[in-house]
KOLSE-991852 format. One record per residue: x negated, z negated, y of N, C-alpha, C in turn; residue number from 0. Coordinates in Angstrom, 3 decimals, padded with zeros to 6 digits. Each point is the difference from the previous one (the first is absolute). Layout:
N
- X | Z | Y | X | Z | Y | X | Z | Y | NUM .
...
This chain:
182
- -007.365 | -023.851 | -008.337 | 000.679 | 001.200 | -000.427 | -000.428 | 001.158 | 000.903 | 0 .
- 000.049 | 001.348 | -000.458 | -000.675 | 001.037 | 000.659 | 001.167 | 000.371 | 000.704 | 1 .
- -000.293 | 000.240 | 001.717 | 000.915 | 000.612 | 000.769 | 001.065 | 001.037 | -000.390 | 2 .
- -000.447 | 000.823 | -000.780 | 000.485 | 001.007 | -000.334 | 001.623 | -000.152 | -000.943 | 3 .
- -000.688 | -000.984 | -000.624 | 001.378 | -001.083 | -000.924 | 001.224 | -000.655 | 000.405 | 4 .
- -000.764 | -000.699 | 001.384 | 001.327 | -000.374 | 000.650 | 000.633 | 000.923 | 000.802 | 5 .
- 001.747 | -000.592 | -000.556 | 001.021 | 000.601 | 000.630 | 000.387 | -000.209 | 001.443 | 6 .
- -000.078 | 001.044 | 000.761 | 000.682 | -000.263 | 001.682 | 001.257 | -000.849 | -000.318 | 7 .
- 000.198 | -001.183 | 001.061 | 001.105 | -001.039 | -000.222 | 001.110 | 001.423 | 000.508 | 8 .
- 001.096 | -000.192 | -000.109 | 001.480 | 000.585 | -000.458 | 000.888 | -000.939 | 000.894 | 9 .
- 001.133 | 000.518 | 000.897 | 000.924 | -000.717 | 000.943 | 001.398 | 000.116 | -001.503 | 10 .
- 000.527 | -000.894 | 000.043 | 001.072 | 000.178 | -000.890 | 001.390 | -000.423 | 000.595 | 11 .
- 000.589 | 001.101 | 000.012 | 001.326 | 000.080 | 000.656 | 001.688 | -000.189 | -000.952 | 12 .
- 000.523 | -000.873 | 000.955 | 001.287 | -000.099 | -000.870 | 001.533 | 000.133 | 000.841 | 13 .
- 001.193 | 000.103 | -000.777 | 001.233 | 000.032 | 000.956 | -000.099 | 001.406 | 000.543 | 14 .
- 000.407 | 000.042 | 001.586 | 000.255 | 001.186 | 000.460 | -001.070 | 000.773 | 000.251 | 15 .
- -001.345 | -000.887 | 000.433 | -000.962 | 001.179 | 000.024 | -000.755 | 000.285 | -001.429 | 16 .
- 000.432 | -000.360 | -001.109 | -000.410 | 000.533 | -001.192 | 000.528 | 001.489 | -000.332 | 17 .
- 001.654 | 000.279 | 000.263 | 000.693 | 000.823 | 000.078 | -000.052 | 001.208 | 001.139 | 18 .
- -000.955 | -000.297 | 001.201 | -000.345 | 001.027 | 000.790 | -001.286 | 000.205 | -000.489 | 19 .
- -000.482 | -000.516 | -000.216 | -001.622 | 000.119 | -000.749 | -000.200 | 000.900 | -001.069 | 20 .
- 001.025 | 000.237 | -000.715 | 000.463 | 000.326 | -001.063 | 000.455 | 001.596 | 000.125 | 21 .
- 000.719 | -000.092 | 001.297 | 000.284 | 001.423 | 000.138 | -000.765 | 000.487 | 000.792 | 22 .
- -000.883 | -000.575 | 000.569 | -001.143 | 001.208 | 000.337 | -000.850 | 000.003 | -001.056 | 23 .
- -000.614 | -000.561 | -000.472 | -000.732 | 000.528 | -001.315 | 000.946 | 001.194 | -000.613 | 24 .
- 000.982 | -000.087 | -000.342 | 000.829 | 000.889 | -000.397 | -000.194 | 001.516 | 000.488 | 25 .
- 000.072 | 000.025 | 001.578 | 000.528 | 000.658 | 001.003 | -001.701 | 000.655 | -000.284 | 26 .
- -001.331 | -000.796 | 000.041 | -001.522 | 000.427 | 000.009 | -000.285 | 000.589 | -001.126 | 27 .
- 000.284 | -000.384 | -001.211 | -000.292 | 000.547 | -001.514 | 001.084 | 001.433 | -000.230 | 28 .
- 001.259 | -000.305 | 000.858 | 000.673 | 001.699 | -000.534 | -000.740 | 001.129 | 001.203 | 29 .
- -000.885 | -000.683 | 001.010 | -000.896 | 001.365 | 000.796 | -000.961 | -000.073 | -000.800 | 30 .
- -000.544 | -000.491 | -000.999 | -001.379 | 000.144 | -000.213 | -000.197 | 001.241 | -000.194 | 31 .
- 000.563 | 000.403 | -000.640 | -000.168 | 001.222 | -000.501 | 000.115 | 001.252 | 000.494 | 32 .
- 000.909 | -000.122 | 001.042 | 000.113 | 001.446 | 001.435 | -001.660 | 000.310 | 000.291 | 33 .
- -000.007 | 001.031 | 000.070 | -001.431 | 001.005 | 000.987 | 001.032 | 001.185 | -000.266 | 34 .
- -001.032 | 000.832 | 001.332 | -000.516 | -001.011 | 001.004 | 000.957 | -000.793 | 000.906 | 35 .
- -000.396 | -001.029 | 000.572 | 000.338 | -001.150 | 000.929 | 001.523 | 000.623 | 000.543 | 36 .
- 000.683 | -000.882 | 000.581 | 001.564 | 000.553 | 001.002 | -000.650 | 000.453 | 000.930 | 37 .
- -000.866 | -000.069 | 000.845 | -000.127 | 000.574 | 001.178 | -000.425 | 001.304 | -000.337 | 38 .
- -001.064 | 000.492 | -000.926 | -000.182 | 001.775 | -000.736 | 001.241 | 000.389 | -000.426 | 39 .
- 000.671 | -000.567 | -000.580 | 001.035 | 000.684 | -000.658 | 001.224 | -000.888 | -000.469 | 40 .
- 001.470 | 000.355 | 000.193 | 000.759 | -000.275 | 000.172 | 000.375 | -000.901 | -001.898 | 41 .
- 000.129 | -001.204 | 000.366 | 000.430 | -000.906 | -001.448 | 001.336 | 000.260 | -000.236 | 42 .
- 000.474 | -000.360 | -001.127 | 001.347 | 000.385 | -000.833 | 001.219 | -000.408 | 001.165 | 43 .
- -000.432 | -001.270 | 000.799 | 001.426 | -000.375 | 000.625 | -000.360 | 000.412 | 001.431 | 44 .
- -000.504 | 001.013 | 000.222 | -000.500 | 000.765 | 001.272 | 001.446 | 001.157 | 000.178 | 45 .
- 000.527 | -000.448 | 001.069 | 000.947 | 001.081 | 000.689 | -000.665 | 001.356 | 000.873 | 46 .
- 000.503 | 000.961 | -000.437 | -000.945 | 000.760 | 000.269 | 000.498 | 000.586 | 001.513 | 47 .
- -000.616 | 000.382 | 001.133 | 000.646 | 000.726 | 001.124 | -000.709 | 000.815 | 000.633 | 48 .
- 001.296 | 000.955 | 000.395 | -000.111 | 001.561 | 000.469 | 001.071 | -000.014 | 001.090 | 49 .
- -000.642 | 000.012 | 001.534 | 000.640 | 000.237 | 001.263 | -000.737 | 000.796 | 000.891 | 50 .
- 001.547 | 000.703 | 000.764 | -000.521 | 001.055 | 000.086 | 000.982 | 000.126 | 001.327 | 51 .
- -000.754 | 000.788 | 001.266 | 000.965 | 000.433 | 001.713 | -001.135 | 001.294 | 000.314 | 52 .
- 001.143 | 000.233 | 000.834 | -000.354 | 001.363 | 000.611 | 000.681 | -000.411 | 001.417 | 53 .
- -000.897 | 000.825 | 001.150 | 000.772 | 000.153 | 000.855 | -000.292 | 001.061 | 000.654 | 54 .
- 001.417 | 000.908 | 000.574 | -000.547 | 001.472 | 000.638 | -000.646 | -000.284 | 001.370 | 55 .
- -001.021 | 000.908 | -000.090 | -000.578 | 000.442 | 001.326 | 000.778 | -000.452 | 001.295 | 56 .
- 001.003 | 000.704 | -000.632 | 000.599 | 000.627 | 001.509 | 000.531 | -001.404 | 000.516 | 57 .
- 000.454 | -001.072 | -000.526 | 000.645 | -001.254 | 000.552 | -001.241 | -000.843 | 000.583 | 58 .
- -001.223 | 000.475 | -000.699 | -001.151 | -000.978 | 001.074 | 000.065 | 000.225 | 001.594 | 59 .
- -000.790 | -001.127 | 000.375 | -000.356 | 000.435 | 001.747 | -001.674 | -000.127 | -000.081 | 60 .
- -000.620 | 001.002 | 000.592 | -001.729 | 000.440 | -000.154 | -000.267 | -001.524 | 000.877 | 61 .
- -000.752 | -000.588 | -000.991 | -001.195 | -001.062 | 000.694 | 000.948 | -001.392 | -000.098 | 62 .
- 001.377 | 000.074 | -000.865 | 000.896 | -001.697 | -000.370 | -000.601 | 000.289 | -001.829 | 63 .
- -000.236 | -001.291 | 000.312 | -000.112 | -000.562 | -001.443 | 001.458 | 000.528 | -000.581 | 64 .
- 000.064 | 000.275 | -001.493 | 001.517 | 000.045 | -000.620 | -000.576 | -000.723 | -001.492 | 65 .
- 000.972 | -000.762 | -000.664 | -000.459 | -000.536 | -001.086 | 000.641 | 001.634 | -001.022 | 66 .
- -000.811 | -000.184 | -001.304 | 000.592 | 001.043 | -000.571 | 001.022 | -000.737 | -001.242 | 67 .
- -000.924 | -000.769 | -000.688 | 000.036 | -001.013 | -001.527 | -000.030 | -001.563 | 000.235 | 68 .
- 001.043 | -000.824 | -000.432 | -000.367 | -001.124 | 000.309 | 000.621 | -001.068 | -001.258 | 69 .
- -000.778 | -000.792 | -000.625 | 000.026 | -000.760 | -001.225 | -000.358 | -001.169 | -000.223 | 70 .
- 001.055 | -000.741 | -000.217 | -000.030 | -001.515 | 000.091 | 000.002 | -000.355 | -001.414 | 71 .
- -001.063 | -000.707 | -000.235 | -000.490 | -000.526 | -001.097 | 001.258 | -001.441 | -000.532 | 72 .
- 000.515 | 000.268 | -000.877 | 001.155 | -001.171 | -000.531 | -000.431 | -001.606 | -000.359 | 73 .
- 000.596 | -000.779 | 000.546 | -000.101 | -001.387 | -000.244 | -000.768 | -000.396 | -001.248 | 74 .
- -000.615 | -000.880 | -000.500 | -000.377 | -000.174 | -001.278 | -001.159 | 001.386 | -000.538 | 75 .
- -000.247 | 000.644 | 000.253 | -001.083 | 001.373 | -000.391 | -001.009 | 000.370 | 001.028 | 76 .
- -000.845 | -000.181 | -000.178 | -000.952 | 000.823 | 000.231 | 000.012 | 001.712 | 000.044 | 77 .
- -000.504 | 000.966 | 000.806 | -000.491 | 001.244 | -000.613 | -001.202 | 001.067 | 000.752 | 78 .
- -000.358 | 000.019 | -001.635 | -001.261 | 001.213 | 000.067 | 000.092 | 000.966 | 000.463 | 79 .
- -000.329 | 000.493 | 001.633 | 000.391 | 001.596 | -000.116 | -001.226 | 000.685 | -000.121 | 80 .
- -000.023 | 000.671 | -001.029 | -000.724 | 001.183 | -001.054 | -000.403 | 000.861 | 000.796 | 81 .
- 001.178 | 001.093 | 000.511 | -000.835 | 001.244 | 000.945 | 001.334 | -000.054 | 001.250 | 82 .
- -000.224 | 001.555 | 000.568 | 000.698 | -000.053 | 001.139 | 000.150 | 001.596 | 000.031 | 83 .
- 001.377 | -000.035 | 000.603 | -000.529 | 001.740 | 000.747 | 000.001 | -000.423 | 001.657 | 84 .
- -000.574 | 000.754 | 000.526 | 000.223 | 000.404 | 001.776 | -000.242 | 001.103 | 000.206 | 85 .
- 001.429 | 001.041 | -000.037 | -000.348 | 001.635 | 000.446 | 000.939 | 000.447 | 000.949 | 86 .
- -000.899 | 000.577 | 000.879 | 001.124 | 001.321 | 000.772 | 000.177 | 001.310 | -000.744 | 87 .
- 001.665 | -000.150 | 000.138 | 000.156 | 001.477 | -000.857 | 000.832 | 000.889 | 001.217 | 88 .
- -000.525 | 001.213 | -000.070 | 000.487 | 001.007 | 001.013 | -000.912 | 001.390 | 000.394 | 89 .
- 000.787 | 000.540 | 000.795 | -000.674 | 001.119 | 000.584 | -001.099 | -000.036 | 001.091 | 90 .
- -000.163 | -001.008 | 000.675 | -000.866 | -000.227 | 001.264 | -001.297 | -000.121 | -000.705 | 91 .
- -001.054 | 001.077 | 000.869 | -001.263 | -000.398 | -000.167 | -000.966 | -000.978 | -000.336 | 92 .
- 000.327 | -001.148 | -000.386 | -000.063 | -001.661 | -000.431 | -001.571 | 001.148 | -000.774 | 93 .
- -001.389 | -001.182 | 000.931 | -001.243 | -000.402 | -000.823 | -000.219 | -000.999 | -000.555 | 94 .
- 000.215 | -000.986 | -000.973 | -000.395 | -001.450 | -000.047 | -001.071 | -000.035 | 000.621 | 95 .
- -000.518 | -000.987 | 000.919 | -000.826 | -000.462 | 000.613 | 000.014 | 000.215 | 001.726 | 96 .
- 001.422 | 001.253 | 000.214 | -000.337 | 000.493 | 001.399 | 000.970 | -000.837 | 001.133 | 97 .
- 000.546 | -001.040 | -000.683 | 000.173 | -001.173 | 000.820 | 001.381 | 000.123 | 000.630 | 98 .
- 000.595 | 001.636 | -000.922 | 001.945 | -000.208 | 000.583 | 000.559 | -000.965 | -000.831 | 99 .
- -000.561 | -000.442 | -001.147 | 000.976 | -000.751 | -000.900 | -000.699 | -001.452 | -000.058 | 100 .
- 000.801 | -000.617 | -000.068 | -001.165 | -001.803 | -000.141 | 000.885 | -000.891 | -000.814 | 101 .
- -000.778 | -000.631 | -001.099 | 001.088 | -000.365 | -000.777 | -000.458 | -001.860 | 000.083 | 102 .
- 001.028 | -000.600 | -000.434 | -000.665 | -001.467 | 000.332 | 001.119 | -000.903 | -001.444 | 103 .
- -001.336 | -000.741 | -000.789 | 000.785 | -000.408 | -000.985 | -000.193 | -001.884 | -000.026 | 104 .
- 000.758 | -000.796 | 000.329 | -000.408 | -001.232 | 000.657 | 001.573 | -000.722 | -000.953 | 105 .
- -000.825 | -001.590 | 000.072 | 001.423 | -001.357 | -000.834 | -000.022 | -000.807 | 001.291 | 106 .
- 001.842 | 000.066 | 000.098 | 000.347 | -000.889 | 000.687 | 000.182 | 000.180 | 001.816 | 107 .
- -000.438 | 001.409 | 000.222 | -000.123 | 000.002 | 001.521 | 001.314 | 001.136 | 000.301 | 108 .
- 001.255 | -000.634 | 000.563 | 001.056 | 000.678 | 000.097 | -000.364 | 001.551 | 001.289 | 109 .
- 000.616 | 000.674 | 000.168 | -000.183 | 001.672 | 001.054 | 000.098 | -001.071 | 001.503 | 110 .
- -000.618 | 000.605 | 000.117 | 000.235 | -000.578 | 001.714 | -000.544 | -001.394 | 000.483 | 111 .
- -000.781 | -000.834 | -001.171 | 000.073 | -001.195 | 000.002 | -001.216 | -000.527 | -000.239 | 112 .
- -000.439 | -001.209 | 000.661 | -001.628 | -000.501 | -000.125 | 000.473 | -001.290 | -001.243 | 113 .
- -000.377 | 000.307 | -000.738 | -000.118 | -001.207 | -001.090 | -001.432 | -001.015 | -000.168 | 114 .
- 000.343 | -001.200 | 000.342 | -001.295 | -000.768 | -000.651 | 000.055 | -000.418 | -001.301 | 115 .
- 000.593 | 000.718 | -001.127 | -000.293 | -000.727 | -001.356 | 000.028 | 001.564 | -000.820 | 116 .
- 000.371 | 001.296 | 000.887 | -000.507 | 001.300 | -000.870 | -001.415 | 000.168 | -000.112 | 117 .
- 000.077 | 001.627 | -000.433 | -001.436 | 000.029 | 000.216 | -000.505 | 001.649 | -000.961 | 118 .
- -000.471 | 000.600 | 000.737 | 000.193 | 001.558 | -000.448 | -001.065 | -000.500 | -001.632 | 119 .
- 000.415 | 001.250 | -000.814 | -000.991 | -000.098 | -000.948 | -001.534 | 000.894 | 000.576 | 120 .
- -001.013 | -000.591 | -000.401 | -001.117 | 000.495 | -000.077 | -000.155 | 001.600 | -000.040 | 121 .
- -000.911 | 000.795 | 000.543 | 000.112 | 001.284 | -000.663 | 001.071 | 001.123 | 000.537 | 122 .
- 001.339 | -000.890 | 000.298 | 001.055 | 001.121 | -000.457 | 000.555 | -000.176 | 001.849 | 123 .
- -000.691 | -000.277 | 001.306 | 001.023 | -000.612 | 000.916 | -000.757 | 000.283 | 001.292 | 124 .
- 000.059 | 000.628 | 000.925 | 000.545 | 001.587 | -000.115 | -000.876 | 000.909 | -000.859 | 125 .
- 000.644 | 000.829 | -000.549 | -000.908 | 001.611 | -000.846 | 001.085 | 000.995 | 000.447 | 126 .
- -001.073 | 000.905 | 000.398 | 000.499 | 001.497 | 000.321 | -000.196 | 000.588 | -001.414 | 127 .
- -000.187 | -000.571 | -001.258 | -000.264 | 000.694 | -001.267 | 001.401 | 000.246 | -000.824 | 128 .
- 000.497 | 000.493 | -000.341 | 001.134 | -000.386 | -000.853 | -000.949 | -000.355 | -001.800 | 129 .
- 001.089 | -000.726 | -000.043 | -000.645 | -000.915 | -001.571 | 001.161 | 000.574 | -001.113 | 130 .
- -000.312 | 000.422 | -001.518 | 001.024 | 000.712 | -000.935 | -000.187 | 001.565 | 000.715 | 131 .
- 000.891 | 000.711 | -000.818 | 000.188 | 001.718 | -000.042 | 000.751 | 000.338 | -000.483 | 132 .
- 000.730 | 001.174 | 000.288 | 000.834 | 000.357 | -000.534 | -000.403 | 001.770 | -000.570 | 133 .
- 000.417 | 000.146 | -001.135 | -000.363 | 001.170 | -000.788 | 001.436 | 000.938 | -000.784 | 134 .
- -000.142 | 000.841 | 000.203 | 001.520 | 000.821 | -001.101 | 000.916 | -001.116 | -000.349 | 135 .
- 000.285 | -000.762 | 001.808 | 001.228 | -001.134 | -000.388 | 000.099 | -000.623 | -000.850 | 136 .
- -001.613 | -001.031 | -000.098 | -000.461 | -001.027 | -000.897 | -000.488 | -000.741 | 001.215 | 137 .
- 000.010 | -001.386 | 000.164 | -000.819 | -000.939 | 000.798 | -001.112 | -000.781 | -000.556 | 138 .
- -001.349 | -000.086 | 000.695 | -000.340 | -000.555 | -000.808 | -001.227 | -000.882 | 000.961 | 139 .
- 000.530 | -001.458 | -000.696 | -000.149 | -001.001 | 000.731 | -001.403 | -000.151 | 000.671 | 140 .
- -000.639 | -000.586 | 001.161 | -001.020 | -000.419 | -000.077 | 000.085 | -001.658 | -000.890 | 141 .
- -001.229 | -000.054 | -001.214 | 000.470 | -001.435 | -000.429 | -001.446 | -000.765 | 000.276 | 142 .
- 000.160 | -001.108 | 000.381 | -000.606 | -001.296 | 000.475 | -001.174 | -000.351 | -001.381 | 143 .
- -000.936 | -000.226 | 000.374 | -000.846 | -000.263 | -001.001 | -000.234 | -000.998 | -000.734 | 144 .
- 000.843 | -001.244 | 001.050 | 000.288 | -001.174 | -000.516 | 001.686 | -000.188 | 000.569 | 145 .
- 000.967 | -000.337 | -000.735 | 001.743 | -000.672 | 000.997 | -000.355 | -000.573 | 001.361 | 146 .
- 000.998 | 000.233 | 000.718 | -000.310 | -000.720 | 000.811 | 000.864 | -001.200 | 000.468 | 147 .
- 000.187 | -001.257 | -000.534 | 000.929 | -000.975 | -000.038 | 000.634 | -000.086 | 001.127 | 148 .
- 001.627 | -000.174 | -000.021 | 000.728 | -000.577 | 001.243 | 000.948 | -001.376 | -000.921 | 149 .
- -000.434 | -001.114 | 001.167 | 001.126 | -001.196 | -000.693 | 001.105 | 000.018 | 000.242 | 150 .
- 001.009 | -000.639 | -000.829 | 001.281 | 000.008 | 000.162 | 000.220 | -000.111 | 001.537 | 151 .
- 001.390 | 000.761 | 000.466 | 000.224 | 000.763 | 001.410 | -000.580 | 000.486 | 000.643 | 152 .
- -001.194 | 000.425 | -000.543 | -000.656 | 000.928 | 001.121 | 000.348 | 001.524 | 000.195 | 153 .
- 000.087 | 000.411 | 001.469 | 000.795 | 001.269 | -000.038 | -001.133 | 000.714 | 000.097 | 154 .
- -000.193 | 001.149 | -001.081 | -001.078 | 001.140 | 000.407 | 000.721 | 001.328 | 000.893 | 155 .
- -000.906 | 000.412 | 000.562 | 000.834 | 000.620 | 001.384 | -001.066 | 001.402 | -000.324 | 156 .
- 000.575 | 001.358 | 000.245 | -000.728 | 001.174 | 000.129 | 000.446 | 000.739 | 001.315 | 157 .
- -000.982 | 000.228 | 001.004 | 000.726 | 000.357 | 001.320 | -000.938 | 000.979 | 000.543 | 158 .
- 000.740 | 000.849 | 000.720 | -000.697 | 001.415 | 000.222 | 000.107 | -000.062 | 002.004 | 159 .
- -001.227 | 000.883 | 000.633 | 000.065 | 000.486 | 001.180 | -000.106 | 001.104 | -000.081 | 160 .
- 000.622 | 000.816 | 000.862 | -000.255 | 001.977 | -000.070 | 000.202 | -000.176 | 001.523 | 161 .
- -001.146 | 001.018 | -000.145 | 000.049 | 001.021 | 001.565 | 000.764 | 000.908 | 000.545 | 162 .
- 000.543 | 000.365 | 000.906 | 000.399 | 001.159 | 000.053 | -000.238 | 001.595 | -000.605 | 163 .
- -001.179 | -000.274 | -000.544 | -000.237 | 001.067 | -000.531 | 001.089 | 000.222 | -001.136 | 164 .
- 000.050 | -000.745 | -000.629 | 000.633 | -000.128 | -001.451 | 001.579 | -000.006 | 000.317 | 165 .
- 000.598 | 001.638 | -000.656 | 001.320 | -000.186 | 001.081 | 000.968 | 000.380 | -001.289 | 166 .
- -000.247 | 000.135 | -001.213 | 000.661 | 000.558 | -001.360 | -000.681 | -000.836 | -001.141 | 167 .
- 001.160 | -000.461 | -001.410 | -000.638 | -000.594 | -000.444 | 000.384 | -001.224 | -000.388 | 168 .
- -000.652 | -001.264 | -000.934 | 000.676 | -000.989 | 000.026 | -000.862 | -000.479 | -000.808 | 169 .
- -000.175 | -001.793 | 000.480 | -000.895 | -000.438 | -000.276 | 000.646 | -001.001 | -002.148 | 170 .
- -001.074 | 000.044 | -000.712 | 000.367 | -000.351 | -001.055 | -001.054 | -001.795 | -000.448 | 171 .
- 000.831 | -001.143 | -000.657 | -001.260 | -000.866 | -000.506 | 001.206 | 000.116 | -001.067 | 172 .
- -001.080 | -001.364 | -000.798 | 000.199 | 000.262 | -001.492 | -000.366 | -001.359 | -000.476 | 173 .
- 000.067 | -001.039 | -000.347 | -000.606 | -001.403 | -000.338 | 000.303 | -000.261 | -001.488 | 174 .
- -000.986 | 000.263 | -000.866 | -000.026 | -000.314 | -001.872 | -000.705 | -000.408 | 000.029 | 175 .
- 000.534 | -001.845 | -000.816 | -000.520 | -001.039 | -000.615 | 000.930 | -000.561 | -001.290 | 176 .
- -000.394 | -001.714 | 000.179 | 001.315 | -000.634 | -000.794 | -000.203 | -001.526 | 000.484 | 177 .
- 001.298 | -000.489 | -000.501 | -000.275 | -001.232 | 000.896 | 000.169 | -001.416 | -001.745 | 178 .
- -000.940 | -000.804 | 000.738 | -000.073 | -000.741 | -000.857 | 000.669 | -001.544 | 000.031 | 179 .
- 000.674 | -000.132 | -001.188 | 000.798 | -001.643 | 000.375 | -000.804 | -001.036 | 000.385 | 180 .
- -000.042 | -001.222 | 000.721 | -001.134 | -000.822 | 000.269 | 000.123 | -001.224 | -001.077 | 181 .
């Protein structure tokens, strides 16, 4: 008989793992059809989230870490975060890049604290850049070109250093994604 004819042998399942078997096929055939993918874009049973801190100027101390935003990813979900803001808003001379403002966006590493299982994200840890903008009191996000996954409990942390220079003002993040059931 020509290779092509015969059928790959088949595991055949019965009882309880017929019935879990069953619902993931289920669970695989009702995604078929999503694009793009959950991680591009948020699927029907995708919770969607928008968090958001500020903290004034004036309560920092020049050269202590202060957390600004901090978001703990819920038991059972996953989530994509999409974009971000990190801005200083105020009157002080603030250049991005001139090294009064430093922003640090890291999972799992508490203020004050050496963690061995955090770990800053790539890219974003320290930047004197601010990421997002703000326009005629519209924000608008910097967004990620790909999500950037955190597993269930992981805390994403947005934390700022200022110099003395920076004496008016108040620092803003912003974290939009959605989190997905596992």
């Amino acid at each position: 008989m020509h290779p092509a004819l015969v059928r790959p042998s088949q595991r055949v399942v019965s009882g309880a793992e017929a019935i879990k078997a069953a619902d993931l096929l289920r669970k695989e055939q009702s995604r078929r059809d999503l694009w793009p993918y959950e991680w591009t874009f948020p699927p029907p049973d995708a919770e969607l989230v928008h968090a958001e801190g500020t903290v004034a100027v004036s309560t920092l101390t020049p050269g202590t870490q202060a957390q600004v935003l901090s978001y703990q990813v819920q038991n059972n979900y996953r989530f994509m975060l999409a974009s971000l803001v990190q801005l200083y808003v105020g009157s002080s001379s603030f250049v991005p890049g001139d090294g009064n403002v430093s922003w640090v966006l890291d999972v799992n590493i508490p203020i004050a604290t050496t963690s061995l299982q955090g770990y800053p994200i790539p890219g974003f840890s320290p930047s004197g850049i601010p990421k997002g903008g703000y326009q005629s009191g519209v924000f608008a996000p910097y967004p990620f070109p790909k999500p950037r996954v955190l597993a269930p409990s992981d805390t994403l942390r947005s934390k700022v250093t200022i110099t003395s220079q920076i004496t008016t003002g108040s620092i803003l993040a912003i974290f939009d994604g959605w989190l997905l059931p596992l």
